[in-house]
Phi, psi and omega in degrees: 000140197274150140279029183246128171230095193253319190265093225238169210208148182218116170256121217094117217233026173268230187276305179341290192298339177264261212353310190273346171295314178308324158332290201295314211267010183286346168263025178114002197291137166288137172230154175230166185222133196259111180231135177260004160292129170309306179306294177326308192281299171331311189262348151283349178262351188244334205244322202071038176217170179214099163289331182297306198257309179237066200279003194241332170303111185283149170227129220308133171283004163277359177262130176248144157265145198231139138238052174220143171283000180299314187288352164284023181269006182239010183279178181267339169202152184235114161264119232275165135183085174261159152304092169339321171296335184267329208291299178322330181288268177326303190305301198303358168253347173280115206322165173264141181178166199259022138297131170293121163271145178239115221239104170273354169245158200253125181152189194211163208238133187282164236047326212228003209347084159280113194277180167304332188292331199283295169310319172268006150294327191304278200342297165248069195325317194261003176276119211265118172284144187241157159210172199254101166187133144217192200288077197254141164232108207307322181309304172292316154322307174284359143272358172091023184246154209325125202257156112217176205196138148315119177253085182239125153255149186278032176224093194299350174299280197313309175329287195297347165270332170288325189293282198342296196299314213265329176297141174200153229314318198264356177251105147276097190299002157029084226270141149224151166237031167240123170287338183267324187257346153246020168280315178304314164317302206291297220282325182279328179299350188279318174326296182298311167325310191291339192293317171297349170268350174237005126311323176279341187268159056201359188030061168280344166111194187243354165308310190304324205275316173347252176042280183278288199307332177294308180278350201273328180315319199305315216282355181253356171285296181326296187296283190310280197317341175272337159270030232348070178282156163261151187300334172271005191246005161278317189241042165237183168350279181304323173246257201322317162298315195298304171281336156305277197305293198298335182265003113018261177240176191255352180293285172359133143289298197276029165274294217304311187301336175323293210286351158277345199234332176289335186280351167085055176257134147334119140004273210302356179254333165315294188309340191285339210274329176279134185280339179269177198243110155315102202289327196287357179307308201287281174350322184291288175294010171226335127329313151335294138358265191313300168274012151297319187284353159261014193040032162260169190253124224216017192319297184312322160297324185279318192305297182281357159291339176266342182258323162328307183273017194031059186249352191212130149339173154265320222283302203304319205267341163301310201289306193318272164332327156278347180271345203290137166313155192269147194219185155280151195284317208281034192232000000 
């Protein structure tokens, strides 16, 4: 497999997949960008701008929008960034070819609980994948200001050429080659994010959201290390950076839905309003799942898996959390 990676592909037109397309294509570099809204491909090509996702960006006139996956067969790496619940759907139409992928979305699939990484090995066993994820805003990536983010493959020759090809002066890449602890990092903060977002909506304070953010690292420790992650690709850029920004700020799709479901707005009408997808929406139950059928102890997760599903109160599920027996910090 050649290392030279000039020539690059973005699957997925939403804010994320134009931000990074637009990354790649801002010093004049040709980029295609795959969107399956019509309107989106219409409107990067005539305006340079995506009004649907990223309306406030202007965007580099080397990026073109595509909507047949057929035209990425000739690039040198492709960055998947689909909605996970799509991504399987999506992969299984993309031509096969000995570009590498890099799967920039977070989150896990349900039934099969499957990270991204996972789905596109099914598809493709022999292609070799990568993944993208730290403390990111799509918004800000695509004005250019200073970035940095986890690149990991278990093949550190490929990391270090890839980040090498994707980096510019404000975007920084940081090689790993566990894959595993920044599939895991990316898929539990959104989770964590919606909790901390119905602390600011229920105005519990800023003690509570510490707090939640300390134990929900723990409940992302667990999890990673029983799946065999390493404690530093947790409590790095890809998990603990990552959560620190989305439990945060309200730019978070999913702080902001948290903070809709602590003001005591319904799941299901949030969720109807929106056109991007809260990843943690998906993401909380079957993550939920997944450790329970492993017997790790996930409270924070299971909570908001339950107020997702309107299956619980905010009031009933704080008290739920606050009645848990008292314990040692590291467990």
């Amino acid at each position: 497999m050649s290392m030279n990676f000039s020539r690059f592909g973005v699957v997925g037109g939403g804010a994320w997949g134009t931000a990074l397309a637009q990354l790649l294509a801002a010093e004049g570099d040709p980029v295609r960008l795959w969107a399956r809204e019509t309107e989106v491909v219409s409107a990067i090509n005539a305006d340079h701008r995506n009004p649907l996702f990223l309306p406030d960006s202007q965007l580099s006139p080397s990026l073109s929008a595509i909507d047949n996956l057929a035209d990425m067969v000739d690039l040198d790496a492709l960055l998947i960034v689909v909605p996970v619940p799509f991504m399987r759907s999506t992969l299984a139409m993309l031509p096969d070819s000995p570009a590498p992928l890099i799967l920039c979305s977070k989150g896990m699939e349900t039934g099969s609980f499957a990270f991204p990484v996972d789905i596109a090995r099914d598809i493709f066993p022999q292609r070799p994948c990568a993944v993208l994820s730290g403390p990111t805003f799509a918004h800000e990536v695509a004005a250019g200001l200073p970035t940095a983010v986890t690149l990991a493959a278990e093949q550190a020759d490929l990391a270090q050429a890839l980040a090498q090809a994707i980096a510019r002066p404000h975007f920084r890449p940081y090689i790993s080659t566990d894959v595993m602890g920044a599939e895991i990092g990316g898929a539990v903060k959104n989770i964590l994010a919606i909790a901390c977002g119905i602390v600011e909506g229920a105005g519990l304070g800023l003690n509570a959201r510490a707090a939640l953010i300390s134990r929900g690292f723990a409940e992302m420790t667990r999890f990673g290390m029983t799946r065999g992650a390493q404690a530093e690709t947790l409590a790095g850029l890809a998990g603990l950076g990552d959560l620190v920004l989305t439990c945060t700020s309200s730019n978070s799709r999913n702080f902001s839905l948290g903070e809709g479901l602590g003001r005591g707005v319904s799941a299901d009408s949030l969720l109807a309003d929106r056109r991007t997808i809260a990843e943690g929406a998906h993401s909380a139950p079957v993550v939920a799942a997944a450790a329970k059928a492993q017997g790790i102890d996930m409270p924070i997760t299971a909570a908001v898996a339950d107020l997702v599903a309107g299956k619980i109160s905010v009031a009933d599920a704080i008290q739920d959390l606050l009645n848990r027996p008292l314990r040692a910090e590291g467990r």
